[in-house]
C-alpha positions as CSV (number, residue, x, y, z in Angstrom):
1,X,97.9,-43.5,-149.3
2,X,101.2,-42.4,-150.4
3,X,102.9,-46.4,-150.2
4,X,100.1,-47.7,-152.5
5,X,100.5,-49.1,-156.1
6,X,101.0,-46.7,-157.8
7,X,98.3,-47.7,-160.8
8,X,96.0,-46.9,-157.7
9,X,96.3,-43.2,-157.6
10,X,93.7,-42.8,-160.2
11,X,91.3,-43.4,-157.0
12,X,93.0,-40.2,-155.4
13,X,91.5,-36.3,-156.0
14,X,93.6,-33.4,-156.5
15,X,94.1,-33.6,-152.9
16,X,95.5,-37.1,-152.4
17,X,92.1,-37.9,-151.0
18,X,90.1,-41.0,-151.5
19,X,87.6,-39.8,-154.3
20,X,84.1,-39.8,-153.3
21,X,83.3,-42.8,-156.4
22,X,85.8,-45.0,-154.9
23,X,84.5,-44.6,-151.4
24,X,81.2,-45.1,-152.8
25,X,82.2,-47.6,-154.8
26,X,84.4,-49.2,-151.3
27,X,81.0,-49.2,-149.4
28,X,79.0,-51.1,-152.0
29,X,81.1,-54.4,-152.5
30,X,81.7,-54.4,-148.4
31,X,77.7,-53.9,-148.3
32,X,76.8,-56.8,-151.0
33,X,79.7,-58.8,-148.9
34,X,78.4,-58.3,-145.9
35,X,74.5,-59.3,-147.2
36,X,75.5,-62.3,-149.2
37,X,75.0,-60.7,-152.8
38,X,78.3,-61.2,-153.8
39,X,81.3,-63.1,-152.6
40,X,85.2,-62.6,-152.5
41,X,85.6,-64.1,-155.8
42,X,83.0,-61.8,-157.4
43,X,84.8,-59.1,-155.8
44,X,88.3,-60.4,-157.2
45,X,86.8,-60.7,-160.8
46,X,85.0,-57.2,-161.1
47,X,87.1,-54.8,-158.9
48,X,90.3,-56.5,-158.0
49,X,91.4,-53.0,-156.7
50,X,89.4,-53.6,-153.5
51,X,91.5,-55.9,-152.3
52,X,94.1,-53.1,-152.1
53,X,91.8,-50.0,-151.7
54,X,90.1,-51.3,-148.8
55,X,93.5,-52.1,-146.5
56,X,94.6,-48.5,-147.7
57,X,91.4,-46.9,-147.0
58,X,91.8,-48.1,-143.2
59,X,95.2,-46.9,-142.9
60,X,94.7,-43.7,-143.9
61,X,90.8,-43.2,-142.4
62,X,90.3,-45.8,-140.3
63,X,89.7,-45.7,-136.3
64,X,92.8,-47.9,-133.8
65,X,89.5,-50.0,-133.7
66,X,89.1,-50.7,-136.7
67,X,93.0,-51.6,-137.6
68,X,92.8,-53.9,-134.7
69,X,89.7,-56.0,-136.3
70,X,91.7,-55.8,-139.6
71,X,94.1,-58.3,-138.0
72,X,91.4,-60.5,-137.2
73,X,90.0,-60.8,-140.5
74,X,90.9,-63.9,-142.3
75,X,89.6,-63.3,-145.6
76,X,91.7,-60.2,-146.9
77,X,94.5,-62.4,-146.2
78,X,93.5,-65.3,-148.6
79,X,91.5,-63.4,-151.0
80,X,93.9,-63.2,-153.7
81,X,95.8,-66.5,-153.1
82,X,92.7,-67.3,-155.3
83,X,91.6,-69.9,-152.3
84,X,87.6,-70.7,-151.9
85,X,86.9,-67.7,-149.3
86,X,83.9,-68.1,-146.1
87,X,83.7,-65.4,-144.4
88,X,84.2,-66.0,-140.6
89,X,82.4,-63.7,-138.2
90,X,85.6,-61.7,-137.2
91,X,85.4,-61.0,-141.6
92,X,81.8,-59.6,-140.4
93,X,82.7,-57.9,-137.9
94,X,85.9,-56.1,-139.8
95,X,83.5,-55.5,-143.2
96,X,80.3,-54.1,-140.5
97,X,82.8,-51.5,-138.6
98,X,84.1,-50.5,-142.1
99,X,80.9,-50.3,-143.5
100,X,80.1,-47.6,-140.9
């Protein structure tokens, strides 16, 4: 967590943890991704942080697993290039494990 933007830190505790919210918070938009609720774009306009939480959230808490998928995923790649985003199933299978 420490290489992070630095406007990000607000998501850290006292302890340079991940605050509970912003876990929370993490778990919701990969939920409504994952169940077709919202898309990348929704995600891009309400909580653009995502798109930087979630790779940072993996490095620090994720499993070897789970870093391996993340190169698989397509859609963290273009998501911010402001391209129309589809989620292909390596995305679902990425956003499921990170769910978990």
């Amino acid at each position: 967590m420490d290489s992070i933007d630095e406007r990000l830190l607000e998501y850290l505790d006292e302890d340079d943890e991940l605050r509970l919210d912003a876990v929370q918070r993490l778990k919701f938009y990969t939920t409504a991704l994952l169940d077709g609720s919202i898309t990348p774009e929704h995600i891009v306009e309400d909580w653009p942080d995502w798109c930087q939480l979630v790779p940072a959230f993996m490095a620090s808490y994720g499993t070897e697993e789970l870093r391996e998928l993340e190169g698989g995923a397509e859609f963290l790649r273009v998501i911010e290039e402001n391209e129309d985003v589809s989620l292909t199933e390596a995305d679902r299978v990425y956003l499921k494990m990170l769910e978990e």
